[in-house]
PyMOL commands that place a pseudoatom at each C-alpha (Angstrom):
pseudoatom trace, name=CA, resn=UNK, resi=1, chain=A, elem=C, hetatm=0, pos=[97.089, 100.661, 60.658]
pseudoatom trace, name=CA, resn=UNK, resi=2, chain=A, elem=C, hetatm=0, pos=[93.435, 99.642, 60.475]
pseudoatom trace, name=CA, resn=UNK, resi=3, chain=A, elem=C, hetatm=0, pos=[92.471, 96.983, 57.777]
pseudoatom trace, name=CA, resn=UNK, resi=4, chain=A, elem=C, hetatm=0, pos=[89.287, 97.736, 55.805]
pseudoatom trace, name=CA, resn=UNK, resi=5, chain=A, elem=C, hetatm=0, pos=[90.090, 93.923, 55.299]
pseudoatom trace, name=CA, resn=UNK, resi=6, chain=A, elem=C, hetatm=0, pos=[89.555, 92.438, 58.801]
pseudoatom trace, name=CA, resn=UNK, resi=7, chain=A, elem=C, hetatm=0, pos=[86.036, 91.378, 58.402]
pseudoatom trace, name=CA, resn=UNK, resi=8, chain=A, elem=C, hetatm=0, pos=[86.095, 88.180, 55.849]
pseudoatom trace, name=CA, resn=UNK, resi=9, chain=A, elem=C, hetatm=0, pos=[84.951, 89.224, 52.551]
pseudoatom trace, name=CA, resn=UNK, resi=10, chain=A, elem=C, hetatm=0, pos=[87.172, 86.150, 50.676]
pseudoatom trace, name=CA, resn=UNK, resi=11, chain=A, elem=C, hetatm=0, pos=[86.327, 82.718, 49.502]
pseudoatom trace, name=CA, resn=UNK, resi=12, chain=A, elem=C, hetatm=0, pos=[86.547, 81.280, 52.806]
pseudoatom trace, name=CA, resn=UNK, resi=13, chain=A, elem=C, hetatm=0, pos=[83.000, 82.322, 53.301]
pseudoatom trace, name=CA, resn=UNK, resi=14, chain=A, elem=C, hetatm=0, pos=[80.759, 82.070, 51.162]
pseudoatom trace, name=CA, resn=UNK, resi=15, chain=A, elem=C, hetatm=0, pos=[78.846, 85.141, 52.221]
pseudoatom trace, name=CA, resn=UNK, resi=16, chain=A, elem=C, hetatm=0, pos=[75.204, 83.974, 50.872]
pseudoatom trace, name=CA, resn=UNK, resi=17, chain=A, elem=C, hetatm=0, pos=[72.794, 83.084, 53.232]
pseudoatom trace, name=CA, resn=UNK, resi=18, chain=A, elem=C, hetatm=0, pos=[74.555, 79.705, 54.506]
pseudoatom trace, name=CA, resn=UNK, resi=19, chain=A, elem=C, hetatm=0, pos=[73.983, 80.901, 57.920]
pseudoatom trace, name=CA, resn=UNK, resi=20, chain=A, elem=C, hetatm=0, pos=[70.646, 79.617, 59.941]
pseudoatom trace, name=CA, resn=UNK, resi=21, chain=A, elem=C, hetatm=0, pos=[67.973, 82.112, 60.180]
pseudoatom trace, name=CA, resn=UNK, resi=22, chain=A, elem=C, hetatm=0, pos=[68.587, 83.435, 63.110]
pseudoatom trace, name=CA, resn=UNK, resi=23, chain=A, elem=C, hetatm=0, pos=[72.428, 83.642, 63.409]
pseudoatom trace, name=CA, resn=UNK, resi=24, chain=A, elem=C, hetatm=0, pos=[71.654, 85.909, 60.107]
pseudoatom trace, name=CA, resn=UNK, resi=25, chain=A, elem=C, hetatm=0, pos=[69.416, 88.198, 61.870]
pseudoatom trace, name=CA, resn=UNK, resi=26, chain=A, elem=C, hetatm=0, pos=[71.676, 88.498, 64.367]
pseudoatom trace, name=CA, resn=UNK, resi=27, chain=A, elem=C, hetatm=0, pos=[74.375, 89.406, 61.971]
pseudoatom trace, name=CA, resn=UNK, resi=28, chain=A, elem=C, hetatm=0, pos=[72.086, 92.171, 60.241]
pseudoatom trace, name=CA, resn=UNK, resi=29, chain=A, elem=C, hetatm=0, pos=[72.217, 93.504, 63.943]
pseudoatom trace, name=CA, resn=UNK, resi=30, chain=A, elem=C, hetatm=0, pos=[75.526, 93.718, 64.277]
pseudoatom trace, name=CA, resn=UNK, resi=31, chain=A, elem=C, hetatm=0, pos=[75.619, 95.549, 60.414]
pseudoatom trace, name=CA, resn=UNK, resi=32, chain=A, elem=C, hetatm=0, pos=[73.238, 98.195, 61.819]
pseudoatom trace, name=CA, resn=UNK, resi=33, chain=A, elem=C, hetatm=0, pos=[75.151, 98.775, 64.638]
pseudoatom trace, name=CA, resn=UNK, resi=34, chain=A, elem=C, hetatm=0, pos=[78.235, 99.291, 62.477]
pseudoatom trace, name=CA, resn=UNK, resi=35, chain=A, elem=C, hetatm=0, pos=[76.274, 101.196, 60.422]
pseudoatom trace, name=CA, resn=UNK, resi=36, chain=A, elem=C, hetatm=0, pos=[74.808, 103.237, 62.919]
pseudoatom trace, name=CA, resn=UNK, resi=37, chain=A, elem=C, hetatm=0, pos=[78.105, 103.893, 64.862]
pseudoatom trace, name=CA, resn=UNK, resi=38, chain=A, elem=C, hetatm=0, pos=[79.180, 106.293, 62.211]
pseudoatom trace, name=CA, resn=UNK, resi=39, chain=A, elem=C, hetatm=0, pos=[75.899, 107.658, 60.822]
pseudoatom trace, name=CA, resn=UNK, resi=40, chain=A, elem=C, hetatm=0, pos=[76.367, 110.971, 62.448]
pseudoatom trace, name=CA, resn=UNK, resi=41, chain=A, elem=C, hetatm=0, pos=[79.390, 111.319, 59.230]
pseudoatom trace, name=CA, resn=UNK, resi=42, chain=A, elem=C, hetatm=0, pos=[76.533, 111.329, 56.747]
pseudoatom trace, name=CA, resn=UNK, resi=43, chain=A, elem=C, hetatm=0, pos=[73.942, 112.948, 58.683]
pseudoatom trace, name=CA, resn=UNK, resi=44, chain=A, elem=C, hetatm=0, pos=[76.194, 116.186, 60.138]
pseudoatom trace, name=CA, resn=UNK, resi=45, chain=A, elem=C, hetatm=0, pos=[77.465, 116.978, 55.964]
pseudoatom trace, name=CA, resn=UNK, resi=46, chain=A, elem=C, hetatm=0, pos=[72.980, 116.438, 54.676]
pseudoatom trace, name=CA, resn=UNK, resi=47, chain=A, elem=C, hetatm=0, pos=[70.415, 116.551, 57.697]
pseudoatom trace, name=CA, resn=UNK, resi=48, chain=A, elem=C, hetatm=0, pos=[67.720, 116.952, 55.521]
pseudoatom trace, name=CA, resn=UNK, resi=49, chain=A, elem=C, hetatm=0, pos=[68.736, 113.582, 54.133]
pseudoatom trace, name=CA, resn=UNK, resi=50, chain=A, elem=C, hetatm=0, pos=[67.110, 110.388, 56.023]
pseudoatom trace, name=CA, resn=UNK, resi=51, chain=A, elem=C, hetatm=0, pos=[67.694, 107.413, 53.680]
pseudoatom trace, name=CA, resn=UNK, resi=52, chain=A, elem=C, hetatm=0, pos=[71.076, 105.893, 55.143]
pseudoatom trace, name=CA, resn=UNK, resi=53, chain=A, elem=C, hetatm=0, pos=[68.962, 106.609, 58.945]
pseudoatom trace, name=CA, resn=UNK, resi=54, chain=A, elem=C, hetatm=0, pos=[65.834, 104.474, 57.043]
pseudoatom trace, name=CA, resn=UNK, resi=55, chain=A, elem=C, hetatm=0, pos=[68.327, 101.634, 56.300]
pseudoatom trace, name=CA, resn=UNK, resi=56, chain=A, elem=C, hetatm=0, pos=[69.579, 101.256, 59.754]
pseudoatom trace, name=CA, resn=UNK, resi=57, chain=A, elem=C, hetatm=0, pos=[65.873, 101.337, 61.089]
pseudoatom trace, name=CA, resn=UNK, resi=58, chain=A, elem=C, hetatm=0, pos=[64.843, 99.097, 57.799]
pseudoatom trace, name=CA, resn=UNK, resi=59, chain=A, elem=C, hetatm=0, pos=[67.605, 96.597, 58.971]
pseudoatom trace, name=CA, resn=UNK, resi=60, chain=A, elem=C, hetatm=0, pos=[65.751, 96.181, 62.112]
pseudoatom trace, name=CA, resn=UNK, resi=61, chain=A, elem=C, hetatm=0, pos=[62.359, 96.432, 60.974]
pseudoatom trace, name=CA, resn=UNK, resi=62, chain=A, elem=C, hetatm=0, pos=[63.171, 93.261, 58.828]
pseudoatom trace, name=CA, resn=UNK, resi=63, chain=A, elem=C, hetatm=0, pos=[64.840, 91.090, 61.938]
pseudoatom trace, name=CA, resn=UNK, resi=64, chain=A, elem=C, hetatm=0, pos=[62.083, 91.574, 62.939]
pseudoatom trace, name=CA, resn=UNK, resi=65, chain=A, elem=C, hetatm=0, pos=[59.698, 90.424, 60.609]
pseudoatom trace, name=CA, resn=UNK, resi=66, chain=A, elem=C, hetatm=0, pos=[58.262, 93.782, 59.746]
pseudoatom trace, name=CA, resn=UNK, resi=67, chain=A, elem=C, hetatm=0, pos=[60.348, 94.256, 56.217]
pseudoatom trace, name=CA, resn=UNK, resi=68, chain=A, elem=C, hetatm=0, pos=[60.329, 91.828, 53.169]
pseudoatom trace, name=CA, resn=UNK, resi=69, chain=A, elem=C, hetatm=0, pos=[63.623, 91.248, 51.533]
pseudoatom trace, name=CA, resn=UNK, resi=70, chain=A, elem=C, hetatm=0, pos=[62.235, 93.185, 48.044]
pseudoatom trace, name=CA, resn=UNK, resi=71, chain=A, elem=C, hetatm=0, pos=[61.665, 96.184, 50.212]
pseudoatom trace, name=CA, resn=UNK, resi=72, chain=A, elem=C, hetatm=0, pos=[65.192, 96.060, 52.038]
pseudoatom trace, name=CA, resn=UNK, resi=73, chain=A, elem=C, hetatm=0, pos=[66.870, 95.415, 48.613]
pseudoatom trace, name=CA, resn=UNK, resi=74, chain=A, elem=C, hetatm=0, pos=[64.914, 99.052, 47.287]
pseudoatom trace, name=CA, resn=UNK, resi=75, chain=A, elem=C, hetatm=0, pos=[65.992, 100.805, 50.915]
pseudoatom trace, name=CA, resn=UNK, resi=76, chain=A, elem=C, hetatm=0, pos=[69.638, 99.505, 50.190]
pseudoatom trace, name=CA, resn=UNK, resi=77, chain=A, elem=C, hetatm=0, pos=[69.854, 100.906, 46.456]
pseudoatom trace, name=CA, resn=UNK, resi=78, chain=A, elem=C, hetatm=0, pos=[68.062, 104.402, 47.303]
pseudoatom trace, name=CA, resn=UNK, resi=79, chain=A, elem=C, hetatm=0, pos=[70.812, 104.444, 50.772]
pseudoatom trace, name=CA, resn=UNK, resi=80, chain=A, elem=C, hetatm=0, pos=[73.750, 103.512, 47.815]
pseudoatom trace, name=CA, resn=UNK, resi=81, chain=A, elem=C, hetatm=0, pos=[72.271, 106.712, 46.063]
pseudoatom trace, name=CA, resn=UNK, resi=82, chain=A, elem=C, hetatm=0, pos=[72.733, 109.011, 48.531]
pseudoatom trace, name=CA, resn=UNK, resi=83, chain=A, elem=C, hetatm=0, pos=[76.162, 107.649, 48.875]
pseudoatom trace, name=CA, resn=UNK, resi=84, chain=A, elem=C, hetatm=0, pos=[77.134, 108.791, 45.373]
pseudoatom trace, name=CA, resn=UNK, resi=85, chain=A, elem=C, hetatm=0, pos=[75.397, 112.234, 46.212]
pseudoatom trace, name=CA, resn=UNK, resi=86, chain=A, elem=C, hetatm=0, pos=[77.319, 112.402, 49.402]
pseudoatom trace, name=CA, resn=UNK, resi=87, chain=A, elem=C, hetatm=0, pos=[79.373, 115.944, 49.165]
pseudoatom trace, name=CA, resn=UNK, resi=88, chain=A, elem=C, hetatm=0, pos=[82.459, 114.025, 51.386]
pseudoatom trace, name=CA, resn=UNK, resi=89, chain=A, elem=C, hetatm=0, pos=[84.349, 110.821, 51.662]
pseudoatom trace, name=CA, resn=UNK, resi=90, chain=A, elem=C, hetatm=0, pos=[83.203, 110.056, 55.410]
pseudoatom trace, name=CA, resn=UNK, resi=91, chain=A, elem=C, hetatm=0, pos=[79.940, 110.983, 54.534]
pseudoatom trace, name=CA, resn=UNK, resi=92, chain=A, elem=C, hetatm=0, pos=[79.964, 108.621, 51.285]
pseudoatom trace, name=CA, resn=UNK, resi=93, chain=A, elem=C, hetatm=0, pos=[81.478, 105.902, 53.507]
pseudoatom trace, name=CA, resn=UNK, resi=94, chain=A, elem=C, hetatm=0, pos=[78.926, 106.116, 56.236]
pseudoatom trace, name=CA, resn=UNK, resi=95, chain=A, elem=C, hetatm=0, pos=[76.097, 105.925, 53.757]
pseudoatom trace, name=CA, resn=UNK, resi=96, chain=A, elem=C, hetatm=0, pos=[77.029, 102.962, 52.018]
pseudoatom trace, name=CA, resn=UNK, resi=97, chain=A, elem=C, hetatm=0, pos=[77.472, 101.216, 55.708]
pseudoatom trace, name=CA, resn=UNK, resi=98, chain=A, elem=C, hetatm=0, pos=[74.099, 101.922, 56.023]
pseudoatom trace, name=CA, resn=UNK, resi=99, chain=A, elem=C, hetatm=0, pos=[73.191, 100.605, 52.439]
pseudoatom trace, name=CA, resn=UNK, resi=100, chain=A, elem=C, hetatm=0, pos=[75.231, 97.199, 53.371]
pseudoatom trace, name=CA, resn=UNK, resi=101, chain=A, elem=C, hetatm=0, pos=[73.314, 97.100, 56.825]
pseudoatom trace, name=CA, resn=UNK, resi=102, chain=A, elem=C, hetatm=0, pos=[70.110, 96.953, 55.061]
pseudoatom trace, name=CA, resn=UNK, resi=103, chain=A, elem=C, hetatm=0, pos=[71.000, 94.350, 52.134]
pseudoatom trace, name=CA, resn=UNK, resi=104, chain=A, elem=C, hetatm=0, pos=[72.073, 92.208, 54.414]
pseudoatom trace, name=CA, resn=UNK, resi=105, chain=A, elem=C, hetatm=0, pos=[68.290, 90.824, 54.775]
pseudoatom trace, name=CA, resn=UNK, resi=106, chain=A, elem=C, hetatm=0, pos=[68.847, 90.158, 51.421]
pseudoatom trace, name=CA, resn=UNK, resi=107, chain=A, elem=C, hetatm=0, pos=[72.684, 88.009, 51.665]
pseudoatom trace, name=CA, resn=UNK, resi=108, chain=A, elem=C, hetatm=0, pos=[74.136, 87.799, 54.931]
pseudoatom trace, name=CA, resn=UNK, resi=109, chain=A, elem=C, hetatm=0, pos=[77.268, 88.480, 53.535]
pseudoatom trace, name=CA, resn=UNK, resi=110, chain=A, elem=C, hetatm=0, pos=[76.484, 92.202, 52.765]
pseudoatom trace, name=CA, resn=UNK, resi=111, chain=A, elem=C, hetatm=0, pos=[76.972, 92.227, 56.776]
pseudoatom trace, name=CA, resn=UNK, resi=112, chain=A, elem=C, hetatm=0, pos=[80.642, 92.710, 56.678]
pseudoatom trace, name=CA, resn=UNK, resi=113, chain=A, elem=C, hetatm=0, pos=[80.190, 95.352, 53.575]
pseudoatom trace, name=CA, resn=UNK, resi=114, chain=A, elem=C, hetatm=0, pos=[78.450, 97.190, 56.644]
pseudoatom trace, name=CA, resn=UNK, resi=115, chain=A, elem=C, hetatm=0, pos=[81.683, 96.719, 58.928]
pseudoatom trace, name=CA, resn=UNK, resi=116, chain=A, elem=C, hetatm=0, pos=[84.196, 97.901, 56.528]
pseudoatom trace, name=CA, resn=UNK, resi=117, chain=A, elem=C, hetatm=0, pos=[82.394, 100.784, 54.859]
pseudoatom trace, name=CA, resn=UNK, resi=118, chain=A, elem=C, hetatm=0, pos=[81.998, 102.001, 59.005]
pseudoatom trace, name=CA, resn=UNK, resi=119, chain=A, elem=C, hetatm=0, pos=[85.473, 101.575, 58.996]
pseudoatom trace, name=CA, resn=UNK, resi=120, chain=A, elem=C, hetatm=0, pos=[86.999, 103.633, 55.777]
pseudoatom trace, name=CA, resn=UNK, resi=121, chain=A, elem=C, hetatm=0, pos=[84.111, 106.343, 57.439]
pseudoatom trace, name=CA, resn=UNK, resi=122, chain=A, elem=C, hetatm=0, pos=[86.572, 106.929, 60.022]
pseudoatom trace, name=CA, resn=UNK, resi=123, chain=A, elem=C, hetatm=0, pos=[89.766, 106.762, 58.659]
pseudoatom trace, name=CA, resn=UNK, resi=124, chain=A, elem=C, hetatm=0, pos=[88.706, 108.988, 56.025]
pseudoatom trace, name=CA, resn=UNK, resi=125, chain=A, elem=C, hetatm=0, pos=[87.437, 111.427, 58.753]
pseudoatom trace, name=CA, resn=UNK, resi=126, chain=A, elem=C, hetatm=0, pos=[90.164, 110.754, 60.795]
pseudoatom trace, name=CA, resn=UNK, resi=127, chain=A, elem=C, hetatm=0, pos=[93.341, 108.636, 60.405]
pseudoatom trace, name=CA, resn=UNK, resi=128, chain=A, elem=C, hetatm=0, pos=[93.953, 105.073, 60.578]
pseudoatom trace, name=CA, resn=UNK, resi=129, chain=A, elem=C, hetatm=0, pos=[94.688, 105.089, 63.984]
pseudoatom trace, name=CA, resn=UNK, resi=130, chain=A, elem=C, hetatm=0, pos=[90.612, 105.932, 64.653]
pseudoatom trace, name=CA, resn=UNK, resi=131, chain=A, elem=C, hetatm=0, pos=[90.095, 103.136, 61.920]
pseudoatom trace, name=CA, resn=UNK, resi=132, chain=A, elem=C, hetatm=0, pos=[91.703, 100.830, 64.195]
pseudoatom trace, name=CA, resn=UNK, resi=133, chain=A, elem=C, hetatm=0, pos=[89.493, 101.998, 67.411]
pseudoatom trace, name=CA, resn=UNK, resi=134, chain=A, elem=C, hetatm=0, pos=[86.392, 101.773, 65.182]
pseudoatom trace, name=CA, resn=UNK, resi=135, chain=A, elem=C, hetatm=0, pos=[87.675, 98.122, 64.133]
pseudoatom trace, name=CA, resn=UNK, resi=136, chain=A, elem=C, hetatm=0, pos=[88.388, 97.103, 67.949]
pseudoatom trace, name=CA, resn=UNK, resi=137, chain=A, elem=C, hetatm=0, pos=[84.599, 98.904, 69.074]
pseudoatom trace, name=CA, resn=UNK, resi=138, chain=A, elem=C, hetatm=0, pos=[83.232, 96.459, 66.281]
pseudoatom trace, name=CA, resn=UNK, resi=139, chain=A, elem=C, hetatm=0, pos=[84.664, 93.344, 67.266]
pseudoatom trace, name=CA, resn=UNK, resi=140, chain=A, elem=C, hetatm=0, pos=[83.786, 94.530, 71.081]
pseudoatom trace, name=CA, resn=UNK, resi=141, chain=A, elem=C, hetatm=0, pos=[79.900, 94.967, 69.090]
pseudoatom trace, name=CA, resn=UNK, resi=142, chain=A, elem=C, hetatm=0, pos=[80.192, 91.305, 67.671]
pseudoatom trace, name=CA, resn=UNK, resi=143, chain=A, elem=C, hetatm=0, pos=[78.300, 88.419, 69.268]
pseudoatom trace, name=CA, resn=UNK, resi=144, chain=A, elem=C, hetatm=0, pos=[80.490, 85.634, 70.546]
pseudoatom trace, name=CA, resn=UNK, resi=145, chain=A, elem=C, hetatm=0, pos=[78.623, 83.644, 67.915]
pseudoatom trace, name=CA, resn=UNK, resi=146, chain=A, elem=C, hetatm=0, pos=[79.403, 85.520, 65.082]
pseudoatom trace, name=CA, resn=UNK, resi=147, chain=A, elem=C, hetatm=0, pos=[83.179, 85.628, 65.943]
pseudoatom trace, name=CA, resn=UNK, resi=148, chain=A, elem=C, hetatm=0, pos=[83.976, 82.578, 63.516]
pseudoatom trace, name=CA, resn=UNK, resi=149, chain=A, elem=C, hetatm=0, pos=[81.536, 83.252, 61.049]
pseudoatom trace, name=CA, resn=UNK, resi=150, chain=A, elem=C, hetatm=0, pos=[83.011, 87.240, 60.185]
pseudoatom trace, name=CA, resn=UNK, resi=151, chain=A, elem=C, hetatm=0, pos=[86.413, 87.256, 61.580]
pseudoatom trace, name=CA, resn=UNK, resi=152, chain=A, elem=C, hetatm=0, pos=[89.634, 86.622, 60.018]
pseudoatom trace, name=CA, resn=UNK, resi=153, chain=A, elem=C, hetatm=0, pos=[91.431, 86.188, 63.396]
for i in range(1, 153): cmd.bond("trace and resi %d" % i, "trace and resi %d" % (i + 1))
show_as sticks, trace
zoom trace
């Protein structure tokens, strides 16, 4: 069964912007990848609804250099809104992967928020089974470099 868990999100880590600038941006890829992966979730149940798209592109627009960290921190809490509007689970889940993707400009550690709201997307779509492939197309996703800084394995 897929762990929403496999990303670290524990003390190990301290998940606030101790990483170098650029092995952060890189990481706020990786989010909006996750993110992305699963936006279709949100955007087949509200397609009139762009803000957890905005995030994803807001993520990138900040790596970057295009975004300040105030802006990606307002992006983030309207994408969390539409979350809470979301009319299912998956679609709830997908959003606030988006939401993570984009605050992760703001603490690198909202990277793996990204990761494991991607993967409760799927397994509340799906099963865990899909949770698991979602998991293993993640880690696939991840930069060699980031594999000690966000895995538990």
């Amino acid at each position: 069964m897929a762990s929403t868990f496999r990303w670290k999100m524990d003390p190990s880590w301290d998940g606030y912007n101790s990483l170098d600038p650029e092995t952060h941006k890189t990481l706020a890829v990786w989010a909006a990848d996750c993110a992305e992966h699963v936006l279709s979730y949100f955007e087949d149940m509200h397609p009139d609804d762009d803000r957890p798209r905005t995030a994803i592109e807001a993520t990138r627009a900040w790596v970057r250099g295009e975004l300040t960290v105030g802006e990606a921190i307002t992006i983030s809490r309207a994408t969390h809104k539409a979350a809470r509007e979301a009319d299912s689970l998956p679609a709830c889940e997908a959003a606030r992967a988006a939401g993570h993707a984009v605050a992760t400009a703001h603490v690198d550690g909202h990277a793996t928020g990204a990761a494991n709201y991607a993967i409760k997307a799927v397994i509340a779509a799906a099963d865990a089974e899909a949770g698991d492939k979602e998991c293993a197309w993640q880690t696939r996703k991840l930069p060699p470099e980031l594999r000690e800084v966000v895995t538990t394995d």
